[in-house]
N, C-alpha and C positions, 0 to 999 in steps of 0.2 A: 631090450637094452639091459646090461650088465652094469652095475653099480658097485661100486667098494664102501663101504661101510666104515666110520670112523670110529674113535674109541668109546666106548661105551655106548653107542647109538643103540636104538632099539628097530624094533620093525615100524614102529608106528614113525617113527623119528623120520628115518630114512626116507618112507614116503611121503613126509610132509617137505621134508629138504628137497627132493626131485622134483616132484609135481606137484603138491598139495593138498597130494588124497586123503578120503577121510576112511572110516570102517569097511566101505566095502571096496576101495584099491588096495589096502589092506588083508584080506582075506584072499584076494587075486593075484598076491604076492605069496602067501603064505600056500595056496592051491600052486603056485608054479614054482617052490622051489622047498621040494618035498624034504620033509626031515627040518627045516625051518624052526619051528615053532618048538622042538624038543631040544633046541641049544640052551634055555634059558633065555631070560628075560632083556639080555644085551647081547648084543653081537660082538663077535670076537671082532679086534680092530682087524680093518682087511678084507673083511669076510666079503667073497663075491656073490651081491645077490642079483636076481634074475628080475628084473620088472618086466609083465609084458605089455609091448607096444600097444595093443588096444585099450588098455588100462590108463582113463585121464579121469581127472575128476570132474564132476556135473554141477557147477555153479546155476545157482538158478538168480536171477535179478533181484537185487534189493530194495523197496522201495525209501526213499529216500527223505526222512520226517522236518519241515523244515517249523520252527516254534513261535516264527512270526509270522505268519498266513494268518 
């Protein structure tokens, strides 16, 4: 999937705005779309980046504390 990037967005940004990845959808962005990570720390507005399809994020269950039990 190709994404545009808004103003001042970062990489971390971007992939919490699409999918909700954490550090390592992150890294899987930055592995697919080479040269990435030497723009600086925002992305130019526009900038098209590459997410890959297999890249989702792995929620695990939270358990859920309730204070009157």
């Amino acid at each position: 999937m190709q994404v545009r990037a808004v103003q001042d967005e970062s990489v971390d940004q971007l992939v919490w705005r699409i999918n909700g990845g954490g550090p390592a959808v992150v890294q899987a962005v930055l592995a697919a779309n080479i040269g990435l990570a030497g723009e600086g720390p925002q992305l130019a507005e526009g900038r098209i980046v590459t997410i890959p399809d297999m890249v989702s994020p792995t929620a695990e269950p939270v358990a859920l504390v309730n204070l009157w039990d």
